[in-house]
mmJSON file of the N, C-alpha and C atoms, coordinates in Angstrom:
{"data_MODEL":{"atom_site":{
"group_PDB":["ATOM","ATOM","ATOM","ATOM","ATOM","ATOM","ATOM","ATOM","ATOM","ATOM","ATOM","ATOM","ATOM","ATOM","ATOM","ATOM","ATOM","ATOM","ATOM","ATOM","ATOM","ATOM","ATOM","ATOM","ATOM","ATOM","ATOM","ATOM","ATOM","ATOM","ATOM","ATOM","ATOM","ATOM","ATOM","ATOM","ATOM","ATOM","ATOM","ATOM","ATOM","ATOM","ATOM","ATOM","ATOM","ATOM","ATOM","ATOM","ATOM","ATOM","ATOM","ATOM","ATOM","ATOM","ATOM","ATOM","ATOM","ATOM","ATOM","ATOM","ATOM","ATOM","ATOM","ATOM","ATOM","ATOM","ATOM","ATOM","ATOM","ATOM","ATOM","ATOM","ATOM","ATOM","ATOM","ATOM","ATOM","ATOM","ATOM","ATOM","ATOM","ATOM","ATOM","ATOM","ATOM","ATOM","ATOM","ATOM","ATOM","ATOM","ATOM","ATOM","ATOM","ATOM","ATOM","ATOM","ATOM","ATOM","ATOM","ATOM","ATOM","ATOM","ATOM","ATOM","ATOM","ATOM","ATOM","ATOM","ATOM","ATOM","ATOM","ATOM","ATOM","ATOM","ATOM","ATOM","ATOM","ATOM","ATOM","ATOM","ATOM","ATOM","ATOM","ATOM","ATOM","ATOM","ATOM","ATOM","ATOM","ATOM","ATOM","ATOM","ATOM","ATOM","ATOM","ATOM","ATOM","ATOM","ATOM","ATOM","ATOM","ATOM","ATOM","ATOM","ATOM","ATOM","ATOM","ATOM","ATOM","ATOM","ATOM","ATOM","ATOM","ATOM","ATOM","ATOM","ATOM","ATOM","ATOM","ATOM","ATOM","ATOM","ATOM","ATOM","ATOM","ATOM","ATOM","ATOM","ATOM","ATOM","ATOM","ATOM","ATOM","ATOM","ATOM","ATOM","ATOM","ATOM","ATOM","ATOM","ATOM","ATOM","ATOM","ATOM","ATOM","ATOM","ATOM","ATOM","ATOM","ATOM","ATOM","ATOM","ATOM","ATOM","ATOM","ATOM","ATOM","ATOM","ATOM","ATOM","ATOM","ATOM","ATOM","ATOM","ATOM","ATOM","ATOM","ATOM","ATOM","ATOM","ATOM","ATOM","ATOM","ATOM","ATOM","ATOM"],
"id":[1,2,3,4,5,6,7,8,9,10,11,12,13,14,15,16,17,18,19,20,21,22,23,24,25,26,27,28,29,30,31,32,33,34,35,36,37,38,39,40,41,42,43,44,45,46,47,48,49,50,51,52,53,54,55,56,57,58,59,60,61,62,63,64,65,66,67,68,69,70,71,72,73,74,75,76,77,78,79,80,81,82,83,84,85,86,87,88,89,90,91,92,93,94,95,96,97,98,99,100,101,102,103,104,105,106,107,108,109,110,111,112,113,114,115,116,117,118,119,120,121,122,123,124,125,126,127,128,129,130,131,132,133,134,135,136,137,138,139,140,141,142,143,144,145,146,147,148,149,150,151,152,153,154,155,156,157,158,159,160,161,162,163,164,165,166,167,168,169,170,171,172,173,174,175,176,177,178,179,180,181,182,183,184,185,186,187,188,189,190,191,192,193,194,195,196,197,198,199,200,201,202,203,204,205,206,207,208,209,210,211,212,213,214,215,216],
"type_symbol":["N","C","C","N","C","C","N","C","C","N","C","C","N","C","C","N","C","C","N","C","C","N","C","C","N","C","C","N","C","C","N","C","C","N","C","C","N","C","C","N","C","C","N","C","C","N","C","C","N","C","C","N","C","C","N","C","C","N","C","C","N","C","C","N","C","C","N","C","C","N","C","C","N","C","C","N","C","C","N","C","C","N","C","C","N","C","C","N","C","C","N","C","C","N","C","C","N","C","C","N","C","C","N","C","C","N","C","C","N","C","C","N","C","C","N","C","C","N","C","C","N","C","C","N","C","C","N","C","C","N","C","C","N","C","C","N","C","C","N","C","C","N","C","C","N","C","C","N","C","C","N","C","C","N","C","C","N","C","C","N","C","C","N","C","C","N","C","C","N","C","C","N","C","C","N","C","C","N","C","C","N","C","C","N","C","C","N","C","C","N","C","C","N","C","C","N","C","C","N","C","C","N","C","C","N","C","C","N","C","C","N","C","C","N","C","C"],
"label_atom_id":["N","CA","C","N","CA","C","N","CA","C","N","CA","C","N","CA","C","N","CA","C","N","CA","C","N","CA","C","N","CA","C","N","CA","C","N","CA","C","N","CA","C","N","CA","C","N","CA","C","N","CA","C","N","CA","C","N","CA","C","N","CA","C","N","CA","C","N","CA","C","N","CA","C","N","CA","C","N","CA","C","N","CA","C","N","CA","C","N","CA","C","N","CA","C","N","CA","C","N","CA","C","N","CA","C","N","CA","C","N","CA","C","N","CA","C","N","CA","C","N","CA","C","N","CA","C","N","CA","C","N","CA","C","N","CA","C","N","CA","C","N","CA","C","N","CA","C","N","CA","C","N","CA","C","N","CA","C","N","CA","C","N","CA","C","N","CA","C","N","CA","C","N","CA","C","N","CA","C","N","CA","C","N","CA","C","N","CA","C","N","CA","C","N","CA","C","N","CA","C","N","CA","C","N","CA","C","N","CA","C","N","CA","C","N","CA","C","N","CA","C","N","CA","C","N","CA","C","N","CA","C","N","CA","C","N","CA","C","N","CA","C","N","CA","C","N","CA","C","N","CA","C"],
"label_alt_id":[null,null,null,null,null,null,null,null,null,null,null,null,null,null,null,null,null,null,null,null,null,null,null,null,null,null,null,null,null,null,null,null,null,null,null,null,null,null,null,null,null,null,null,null,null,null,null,null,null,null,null,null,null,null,null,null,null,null,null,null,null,null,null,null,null,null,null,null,null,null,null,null,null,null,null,null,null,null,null,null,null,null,null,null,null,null,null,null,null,null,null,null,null,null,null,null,null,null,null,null,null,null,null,null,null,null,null,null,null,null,null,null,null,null,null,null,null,null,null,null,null,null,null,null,null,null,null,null,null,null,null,null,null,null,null,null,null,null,null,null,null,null,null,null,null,null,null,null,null,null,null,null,null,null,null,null,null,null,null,null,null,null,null,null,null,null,null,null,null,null,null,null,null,null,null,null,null,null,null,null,null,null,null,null,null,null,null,null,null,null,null,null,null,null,null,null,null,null,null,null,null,null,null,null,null,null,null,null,null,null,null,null,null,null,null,null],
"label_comp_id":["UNK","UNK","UNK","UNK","UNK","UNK","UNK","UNK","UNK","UNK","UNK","UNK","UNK","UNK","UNK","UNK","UNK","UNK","UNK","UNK","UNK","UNK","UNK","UNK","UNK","UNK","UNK","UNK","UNK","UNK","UNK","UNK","UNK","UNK","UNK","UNK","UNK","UNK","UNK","UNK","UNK","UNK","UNK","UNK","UNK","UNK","UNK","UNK","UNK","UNK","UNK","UNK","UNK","UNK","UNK","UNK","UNK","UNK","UNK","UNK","UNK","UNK","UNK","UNK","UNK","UNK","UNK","UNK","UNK","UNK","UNK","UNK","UNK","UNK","UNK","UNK","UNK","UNK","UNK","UNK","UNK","UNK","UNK","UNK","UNK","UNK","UNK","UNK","UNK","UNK","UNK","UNK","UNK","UNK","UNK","UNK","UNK","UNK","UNK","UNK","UNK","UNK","UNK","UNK","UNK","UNK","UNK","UNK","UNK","UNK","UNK","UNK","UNK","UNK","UNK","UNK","UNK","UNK","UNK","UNK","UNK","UNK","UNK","UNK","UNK","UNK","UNK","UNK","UNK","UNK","UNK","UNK","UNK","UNK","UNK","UNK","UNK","UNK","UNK","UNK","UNK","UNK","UNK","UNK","UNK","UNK","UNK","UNK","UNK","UNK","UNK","UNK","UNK","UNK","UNK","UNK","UNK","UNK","UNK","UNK","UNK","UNK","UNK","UNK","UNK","UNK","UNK","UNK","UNK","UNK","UNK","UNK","UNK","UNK","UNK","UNK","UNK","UNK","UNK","UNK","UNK","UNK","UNK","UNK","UNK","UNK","UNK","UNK","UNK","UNK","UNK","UNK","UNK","UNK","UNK","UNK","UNK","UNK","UNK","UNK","UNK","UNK","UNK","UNK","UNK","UNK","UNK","UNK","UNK","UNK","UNK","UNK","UNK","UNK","UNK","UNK"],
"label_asym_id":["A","A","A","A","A","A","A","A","A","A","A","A","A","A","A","A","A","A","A","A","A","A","A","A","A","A","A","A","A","A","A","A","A","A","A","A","A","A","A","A","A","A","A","A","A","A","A","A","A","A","A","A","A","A","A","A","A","A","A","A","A","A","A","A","A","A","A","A","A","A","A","A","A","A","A","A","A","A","A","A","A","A","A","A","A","A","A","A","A","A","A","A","A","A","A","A","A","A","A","A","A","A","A","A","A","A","A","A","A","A","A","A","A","A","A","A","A","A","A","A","A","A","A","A","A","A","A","A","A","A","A","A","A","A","A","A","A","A","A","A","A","A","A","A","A","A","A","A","A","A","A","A","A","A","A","A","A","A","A","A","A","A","A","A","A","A","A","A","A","A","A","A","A","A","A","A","A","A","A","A","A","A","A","A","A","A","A","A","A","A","A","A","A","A","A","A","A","A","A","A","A","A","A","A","A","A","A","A","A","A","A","A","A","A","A","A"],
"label_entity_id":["1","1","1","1","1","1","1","1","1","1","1","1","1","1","1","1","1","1","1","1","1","1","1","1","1","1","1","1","1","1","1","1","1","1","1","1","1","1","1","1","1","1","1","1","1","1","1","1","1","1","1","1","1","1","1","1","1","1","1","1","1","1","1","1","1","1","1","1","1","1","1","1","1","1","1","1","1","1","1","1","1","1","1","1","1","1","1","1","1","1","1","1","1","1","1","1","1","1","1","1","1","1","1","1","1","1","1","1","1","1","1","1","1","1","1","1","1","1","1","1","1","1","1","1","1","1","1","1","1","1","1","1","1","1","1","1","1","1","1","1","1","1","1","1","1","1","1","1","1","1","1","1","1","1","1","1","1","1","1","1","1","1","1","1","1","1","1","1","1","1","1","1","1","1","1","1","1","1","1","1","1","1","1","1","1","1","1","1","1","1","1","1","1","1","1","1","1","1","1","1","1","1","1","1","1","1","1","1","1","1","1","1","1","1","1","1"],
"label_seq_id":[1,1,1,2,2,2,3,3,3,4,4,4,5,5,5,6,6,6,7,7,7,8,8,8,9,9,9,10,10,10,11,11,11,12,12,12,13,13,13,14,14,14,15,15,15,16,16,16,17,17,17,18,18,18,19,19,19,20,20,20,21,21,21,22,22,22,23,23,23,24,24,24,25,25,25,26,26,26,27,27,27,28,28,28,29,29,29,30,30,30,31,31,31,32,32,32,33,33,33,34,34,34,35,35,35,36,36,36,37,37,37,38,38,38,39,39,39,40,40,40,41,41,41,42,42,42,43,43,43,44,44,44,45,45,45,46,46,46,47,47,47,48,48,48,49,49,49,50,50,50,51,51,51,52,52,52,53,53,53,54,54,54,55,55,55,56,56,56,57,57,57,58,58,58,59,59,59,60,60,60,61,61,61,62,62,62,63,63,63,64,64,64,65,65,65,66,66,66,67,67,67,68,68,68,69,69,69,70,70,70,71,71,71,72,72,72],
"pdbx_PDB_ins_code":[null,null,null,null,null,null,null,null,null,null,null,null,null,null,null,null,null,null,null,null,null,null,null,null,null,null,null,null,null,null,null,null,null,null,null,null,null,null,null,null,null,null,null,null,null,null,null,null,null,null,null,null,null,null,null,null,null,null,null,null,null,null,null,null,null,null,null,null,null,null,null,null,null,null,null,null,null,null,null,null,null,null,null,null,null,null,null,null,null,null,null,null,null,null,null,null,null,null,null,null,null,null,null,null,null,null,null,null,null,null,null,null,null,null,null,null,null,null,null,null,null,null,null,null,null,null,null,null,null,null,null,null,null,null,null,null,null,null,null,null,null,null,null,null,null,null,null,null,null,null,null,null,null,null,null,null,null,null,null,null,null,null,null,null,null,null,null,null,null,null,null,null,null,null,null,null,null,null,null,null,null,null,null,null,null,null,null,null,null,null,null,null,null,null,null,null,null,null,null,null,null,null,null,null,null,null,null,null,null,null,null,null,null,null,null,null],
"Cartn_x":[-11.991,-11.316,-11.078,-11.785,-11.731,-9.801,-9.478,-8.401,-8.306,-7.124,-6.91,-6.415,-6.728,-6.475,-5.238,-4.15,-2.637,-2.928,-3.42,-3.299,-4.023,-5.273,-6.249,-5.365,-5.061,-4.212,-3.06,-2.083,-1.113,-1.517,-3.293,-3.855,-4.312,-4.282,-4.456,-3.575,-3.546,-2.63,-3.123,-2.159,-2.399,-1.919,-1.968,-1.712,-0.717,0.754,0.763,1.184,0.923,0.778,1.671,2.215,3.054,2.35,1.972,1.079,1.711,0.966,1.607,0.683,0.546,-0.391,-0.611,0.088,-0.302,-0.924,-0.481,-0.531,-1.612,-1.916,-2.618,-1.418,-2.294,-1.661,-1.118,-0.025,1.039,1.241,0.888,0.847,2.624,2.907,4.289,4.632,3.652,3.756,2.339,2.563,1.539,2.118,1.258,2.673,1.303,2.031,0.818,1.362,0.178,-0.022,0.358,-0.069,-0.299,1.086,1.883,3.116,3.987,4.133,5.086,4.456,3.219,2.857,4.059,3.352,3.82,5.54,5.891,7.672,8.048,7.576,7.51,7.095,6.177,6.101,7.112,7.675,8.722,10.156,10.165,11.366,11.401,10.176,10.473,10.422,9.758,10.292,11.523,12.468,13.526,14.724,14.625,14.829,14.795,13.485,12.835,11.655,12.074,11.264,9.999,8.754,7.524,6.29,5.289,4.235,3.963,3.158,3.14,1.514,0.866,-0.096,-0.851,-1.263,-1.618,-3.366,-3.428,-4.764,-5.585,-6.45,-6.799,-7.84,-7.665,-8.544,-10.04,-9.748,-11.567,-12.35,-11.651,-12.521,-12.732,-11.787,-11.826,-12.005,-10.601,-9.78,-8.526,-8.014,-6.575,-6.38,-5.649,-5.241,-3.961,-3.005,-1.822,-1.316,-0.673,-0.129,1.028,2.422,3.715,4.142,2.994,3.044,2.132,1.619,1.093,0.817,1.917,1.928,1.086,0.1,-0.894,-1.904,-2.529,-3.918,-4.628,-5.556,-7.073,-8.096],
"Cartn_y":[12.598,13.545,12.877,13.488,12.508,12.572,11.617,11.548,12.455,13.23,13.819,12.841,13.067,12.872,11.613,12.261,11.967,11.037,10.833,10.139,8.83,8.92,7.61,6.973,7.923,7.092,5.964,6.287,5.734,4.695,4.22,2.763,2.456,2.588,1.593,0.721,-0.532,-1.046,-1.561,-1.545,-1.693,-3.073,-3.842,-4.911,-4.899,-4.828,-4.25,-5.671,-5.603,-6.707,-6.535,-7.736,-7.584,-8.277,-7.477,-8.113,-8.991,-10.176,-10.721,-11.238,-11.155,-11.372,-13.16,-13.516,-15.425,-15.481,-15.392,-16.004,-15.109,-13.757,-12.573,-12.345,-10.962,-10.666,-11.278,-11.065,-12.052,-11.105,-11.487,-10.974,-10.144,-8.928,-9.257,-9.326,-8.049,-7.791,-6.767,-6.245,-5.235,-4.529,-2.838,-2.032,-1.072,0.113,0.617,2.067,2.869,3.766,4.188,5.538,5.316,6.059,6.696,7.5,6.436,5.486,4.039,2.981,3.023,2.671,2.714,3.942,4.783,4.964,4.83,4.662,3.21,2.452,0.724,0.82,1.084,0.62,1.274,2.344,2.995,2.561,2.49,0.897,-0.794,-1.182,-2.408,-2.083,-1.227,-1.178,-0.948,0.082,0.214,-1.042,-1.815,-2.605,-4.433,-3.972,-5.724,-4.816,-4.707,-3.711,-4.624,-3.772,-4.986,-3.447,-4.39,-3.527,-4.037,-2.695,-3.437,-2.555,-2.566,-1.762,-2.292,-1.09,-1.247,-1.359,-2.284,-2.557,-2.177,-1.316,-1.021,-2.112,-3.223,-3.919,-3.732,-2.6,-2.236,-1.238,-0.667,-0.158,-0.722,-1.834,-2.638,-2.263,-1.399,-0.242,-0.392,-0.293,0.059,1.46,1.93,3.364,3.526,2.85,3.544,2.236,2.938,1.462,2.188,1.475,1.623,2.825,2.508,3.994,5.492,5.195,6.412,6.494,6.875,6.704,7.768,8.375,8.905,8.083,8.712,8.098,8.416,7.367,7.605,8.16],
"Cartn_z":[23.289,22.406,21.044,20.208,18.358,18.097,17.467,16.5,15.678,15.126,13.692,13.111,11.259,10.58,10.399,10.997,10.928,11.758,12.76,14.213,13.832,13.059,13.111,11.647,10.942,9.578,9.864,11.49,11.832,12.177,12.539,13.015,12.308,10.613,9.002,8.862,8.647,8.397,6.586,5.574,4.043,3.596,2.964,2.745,1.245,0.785,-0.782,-1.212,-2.261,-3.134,-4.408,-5.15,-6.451,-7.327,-8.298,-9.465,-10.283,-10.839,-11.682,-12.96,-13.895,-14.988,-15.16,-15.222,-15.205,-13.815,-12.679,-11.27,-10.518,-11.028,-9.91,-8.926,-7.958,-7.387,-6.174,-5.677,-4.588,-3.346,-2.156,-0.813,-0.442,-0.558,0.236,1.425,1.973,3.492,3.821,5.055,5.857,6.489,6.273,6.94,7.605,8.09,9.076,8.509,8.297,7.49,6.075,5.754,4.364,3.702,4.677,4.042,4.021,5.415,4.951,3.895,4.029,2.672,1.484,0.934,-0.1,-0.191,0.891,0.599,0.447,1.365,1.054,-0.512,-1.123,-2.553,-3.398,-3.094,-3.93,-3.435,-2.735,-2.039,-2.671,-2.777,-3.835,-4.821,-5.729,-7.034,-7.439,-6.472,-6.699,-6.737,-5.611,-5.662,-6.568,-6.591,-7.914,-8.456,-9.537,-10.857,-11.035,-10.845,-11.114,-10.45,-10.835,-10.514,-9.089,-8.111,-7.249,-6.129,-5.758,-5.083,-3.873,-3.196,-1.861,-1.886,-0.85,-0.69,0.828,1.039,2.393,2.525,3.127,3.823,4.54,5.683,5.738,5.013,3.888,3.117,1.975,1.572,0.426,-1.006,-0.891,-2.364,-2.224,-3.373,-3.573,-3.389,-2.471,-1.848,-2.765,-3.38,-3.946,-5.09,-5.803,-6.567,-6.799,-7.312,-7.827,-8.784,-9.928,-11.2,-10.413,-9.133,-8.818,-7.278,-6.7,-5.033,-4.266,-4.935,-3.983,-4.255,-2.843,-2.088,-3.79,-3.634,-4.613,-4.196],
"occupancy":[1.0,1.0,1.0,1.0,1.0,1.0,1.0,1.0,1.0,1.0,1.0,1.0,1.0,1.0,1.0,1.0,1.0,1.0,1.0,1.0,1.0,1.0,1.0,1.0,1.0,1.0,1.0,1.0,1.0,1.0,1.0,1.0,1.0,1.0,1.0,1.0,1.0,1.0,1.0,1.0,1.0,1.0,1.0,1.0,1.0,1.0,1.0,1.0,1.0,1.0,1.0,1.0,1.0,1.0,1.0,1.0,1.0,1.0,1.0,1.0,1.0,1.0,1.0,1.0,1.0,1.0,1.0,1.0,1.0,1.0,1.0,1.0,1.0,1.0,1.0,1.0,1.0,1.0,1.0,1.0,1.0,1.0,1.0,1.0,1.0,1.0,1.0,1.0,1.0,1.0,1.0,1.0,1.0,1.0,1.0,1.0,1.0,1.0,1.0,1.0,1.0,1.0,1.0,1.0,1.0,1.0,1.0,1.0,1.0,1.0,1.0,1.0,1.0,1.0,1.0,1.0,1.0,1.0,1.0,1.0,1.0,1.0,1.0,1.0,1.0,1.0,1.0,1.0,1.0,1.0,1.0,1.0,1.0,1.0,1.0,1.0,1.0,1.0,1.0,1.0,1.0,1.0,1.0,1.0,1.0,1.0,1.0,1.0,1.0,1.0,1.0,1.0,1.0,1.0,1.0,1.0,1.0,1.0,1.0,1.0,1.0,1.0,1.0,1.0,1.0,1.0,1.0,1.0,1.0,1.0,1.0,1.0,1.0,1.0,1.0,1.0,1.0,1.0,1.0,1.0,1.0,1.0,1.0,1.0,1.0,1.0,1.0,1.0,1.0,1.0,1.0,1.0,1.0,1.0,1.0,1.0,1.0,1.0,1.0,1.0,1.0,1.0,1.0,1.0,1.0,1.0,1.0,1.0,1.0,1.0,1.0,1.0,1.0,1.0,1.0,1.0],
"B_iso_or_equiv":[0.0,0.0,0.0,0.0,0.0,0.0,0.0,0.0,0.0,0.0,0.0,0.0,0.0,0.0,0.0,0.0,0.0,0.0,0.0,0.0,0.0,0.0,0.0,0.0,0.0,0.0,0.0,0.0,0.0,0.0,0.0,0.0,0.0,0.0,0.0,0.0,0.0,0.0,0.0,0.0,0.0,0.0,0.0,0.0,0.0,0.0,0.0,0.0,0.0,0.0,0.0,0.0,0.0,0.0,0.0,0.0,0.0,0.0,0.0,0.0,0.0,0.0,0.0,0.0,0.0,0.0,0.0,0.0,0.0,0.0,0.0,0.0,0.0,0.0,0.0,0.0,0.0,0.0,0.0,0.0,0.0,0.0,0.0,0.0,0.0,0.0,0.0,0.0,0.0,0.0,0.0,0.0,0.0,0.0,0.0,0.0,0.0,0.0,0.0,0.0,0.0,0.0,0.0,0.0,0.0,0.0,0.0,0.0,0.0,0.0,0.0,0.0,0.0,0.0,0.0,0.0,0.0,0.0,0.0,0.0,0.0,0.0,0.0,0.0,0.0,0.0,0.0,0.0,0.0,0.0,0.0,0.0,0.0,0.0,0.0,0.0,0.0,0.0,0.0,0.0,0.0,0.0,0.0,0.0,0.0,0.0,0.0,0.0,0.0,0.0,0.0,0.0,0.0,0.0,0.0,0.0,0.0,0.0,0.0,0.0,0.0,0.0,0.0,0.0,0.0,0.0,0.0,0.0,0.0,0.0,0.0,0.0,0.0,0.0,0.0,0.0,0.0,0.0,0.0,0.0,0.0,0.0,0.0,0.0,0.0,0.0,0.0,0.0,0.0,0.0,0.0,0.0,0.0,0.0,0.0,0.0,0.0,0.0,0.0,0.0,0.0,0.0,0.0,0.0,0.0,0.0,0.0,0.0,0.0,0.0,0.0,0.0,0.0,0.0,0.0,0.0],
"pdbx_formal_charge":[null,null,null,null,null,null,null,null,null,null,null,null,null,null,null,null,null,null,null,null,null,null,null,null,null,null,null,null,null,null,null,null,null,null,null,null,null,null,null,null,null,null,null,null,null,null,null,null,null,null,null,null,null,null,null,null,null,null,null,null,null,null,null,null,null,null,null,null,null,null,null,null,null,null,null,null,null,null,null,null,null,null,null,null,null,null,null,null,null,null,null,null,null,null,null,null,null,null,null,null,null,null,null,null,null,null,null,null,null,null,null,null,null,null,null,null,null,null,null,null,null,null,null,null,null,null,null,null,null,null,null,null,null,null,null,null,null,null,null,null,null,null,null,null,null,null,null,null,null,null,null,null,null,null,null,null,null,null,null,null,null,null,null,null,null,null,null,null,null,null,null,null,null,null,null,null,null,null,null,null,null,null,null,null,null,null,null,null,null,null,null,null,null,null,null,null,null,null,null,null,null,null,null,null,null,null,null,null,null,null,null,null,null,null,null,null],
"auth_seq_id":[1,1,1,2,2,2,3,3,3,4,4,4,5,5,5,6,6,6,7,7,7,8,8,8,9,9,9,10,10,10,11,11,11,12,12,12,13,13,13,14,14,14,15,15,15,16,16,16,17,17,17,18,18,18,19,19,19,20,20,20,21,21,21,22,22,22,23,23,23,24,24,24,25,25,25,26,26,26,27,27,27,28,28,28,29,29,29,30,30,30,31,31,31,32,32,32,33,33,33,34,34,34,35,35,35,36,36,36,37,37,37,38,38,38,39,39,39,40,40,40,41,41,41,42,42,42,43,43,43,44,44,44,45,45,45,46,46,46,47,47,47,48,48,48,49,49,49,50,50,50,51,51,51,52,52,52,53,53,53,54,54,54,55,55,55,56,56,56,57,57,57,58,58,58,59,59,59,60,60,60,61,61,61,62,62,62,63,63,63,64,64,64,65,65,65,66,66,66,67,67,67,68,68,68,69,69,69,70,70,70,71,71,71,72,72,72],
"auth_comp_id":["UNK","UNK","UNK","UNK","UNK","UNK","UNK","UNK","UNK","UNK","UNK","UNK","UNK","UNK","UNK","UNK","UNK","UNK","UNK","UNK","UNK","UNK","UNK","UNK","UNK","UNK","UNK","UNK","UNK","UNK","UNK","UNK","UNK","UNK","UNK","UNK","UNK","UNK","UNK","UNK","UNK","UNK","UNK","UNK","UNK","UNK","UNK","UNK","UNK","UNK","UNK","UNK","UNK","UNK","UNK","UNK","UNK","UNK","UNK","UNK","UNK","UNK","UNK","UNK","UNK","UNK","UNK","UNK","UNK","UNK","UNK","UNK","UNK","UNK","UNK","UNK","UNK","UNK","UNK","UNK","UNK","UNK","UNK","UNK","UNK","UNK","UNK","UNK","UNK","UNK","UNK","UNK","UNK","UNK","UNK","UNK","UNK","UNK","UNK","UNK","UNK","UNK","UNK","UNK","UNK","UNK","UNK","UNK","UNK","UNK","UNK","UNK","UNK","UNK","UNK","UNK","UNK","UNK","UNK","UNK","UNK","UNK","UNK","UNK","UNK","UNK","UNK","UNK","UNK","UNK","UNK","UNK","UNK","UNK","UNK","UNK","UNK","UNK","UNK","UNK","UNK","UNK","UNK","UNK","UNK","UNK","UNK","UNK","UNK","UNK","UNK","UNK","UNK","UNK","UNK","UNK","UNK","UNK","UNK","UNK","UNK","UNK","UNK","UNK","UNK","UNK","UNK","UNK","UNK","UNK","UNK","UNK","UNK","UNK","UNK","UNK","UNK","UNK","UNK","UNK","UNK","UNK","UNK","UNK","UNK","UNK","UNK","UNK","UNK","UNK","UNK","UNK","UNK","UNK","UNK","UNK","UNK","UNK","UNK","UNK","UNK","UNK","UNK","UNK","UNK","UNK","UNK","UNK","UNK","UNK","UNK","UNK","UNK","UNK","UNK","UNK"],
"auth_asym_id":["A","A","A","A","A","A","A","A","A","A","A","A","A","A","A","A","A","A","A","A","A","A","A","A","A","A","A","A","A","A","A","A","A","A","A","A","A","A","A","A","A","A","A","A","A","A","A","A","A","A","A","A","A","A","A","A","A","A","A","A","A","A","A","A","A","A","A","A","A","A","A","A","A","A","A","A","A","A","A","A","A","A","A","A","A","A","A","A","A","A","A","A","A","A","A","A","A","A","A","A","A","A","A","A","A","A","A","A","A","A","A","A","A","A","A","A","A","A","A","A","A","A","A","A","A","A","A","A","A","A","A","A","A","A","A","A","A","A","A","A","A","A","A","A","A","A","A","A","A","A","A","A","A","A","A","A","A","A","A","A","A","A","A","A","A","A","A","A","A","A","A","A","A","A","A","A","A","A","A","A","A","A","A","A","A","A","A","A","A","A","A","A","A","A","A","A","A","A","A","A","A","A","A","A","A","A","A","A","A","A","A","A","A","A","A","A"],
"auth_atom_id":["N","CA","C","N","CA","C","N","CA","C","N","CA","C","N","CA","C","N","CA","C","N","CA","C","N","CA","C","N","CA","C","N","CA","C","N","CA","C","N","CA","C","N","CA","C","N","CA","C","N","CA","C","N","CA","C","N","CA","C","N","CA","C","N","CA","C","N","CA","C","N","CA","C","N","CA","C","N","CA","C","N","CA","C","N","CA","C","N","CA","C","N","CA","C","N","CA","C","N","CA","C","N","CA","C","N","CA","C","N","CA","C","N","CA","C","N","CA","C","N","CA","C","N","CA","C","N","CA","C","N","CA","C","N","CA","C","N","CA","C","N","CA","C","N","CA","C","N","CA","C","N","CA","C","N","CA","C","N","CA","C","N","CA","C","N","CA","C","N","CA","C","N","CA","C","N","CA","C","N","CA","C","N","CA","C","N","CA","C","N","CA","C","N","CA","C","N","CA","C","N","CA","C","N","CA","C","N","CA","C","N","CA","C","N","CA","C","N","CA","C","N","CA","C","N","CA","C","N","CA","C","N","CA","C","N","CA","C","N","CA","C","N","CA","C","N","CA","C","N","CA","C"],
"pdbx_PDB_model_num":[1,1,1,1,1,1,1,1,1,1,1,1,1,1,1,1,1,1,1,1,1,1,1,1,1,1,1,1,1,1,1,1,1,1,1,1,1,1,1,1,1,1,1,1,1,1,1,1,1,1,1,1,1,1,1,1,1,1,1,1,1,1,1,1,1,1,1,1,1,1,1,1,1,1,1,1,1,1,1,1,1,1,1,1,1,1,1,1,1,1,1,1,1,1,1,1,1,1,1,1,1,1,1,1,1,1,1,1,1,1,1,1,1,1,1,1,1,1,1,1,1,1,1,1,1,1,1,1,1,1,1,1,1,1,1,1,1,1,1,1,1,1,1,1,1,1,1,1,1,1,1,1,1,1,1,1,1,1,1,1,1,1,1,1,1,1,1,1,1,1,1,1,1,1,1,1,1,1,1,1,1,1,1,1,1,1,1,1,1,1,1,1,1,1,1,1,1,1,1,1,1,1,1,1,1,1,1,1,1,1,1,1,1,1,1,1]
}}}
């Protein structure tokens, strides 16, 4: 029986990252799907103001960043 949508998204895990212009970007954590994604990045900014974006690992794209929390 195939996965929906919602179901196979909950077994992505994203990698988000905090940019930094001297150093590149800095690992923070890994979270599993793309709506905790997307609240995790609007959760550290609120918290420590900085740029910050998500990276999907097996497709090897940035799916969301800080100034624009939808999918690409």
């Amino acid at each position: 029986m195939p996965e929906n949508n919602a179901e196979a998204d909950m077994k992505l895990t994203y990698d988000i990252f905090r940019k930094f212009a001297e150093d590149g970007p800095v690992w923070i954590e890994t979270v599993q799907g793309i709506e905790k994604c997307k609240s995790r990045l609007l959760d550290l900014v609120q918290r420590n103001p900085g740029e910050y974006f998500a990276f999907d690992p097996v497709h090897s794209r940035v799916v969301a960043n800080s100034s624009n929390t939808q999918p690409l």
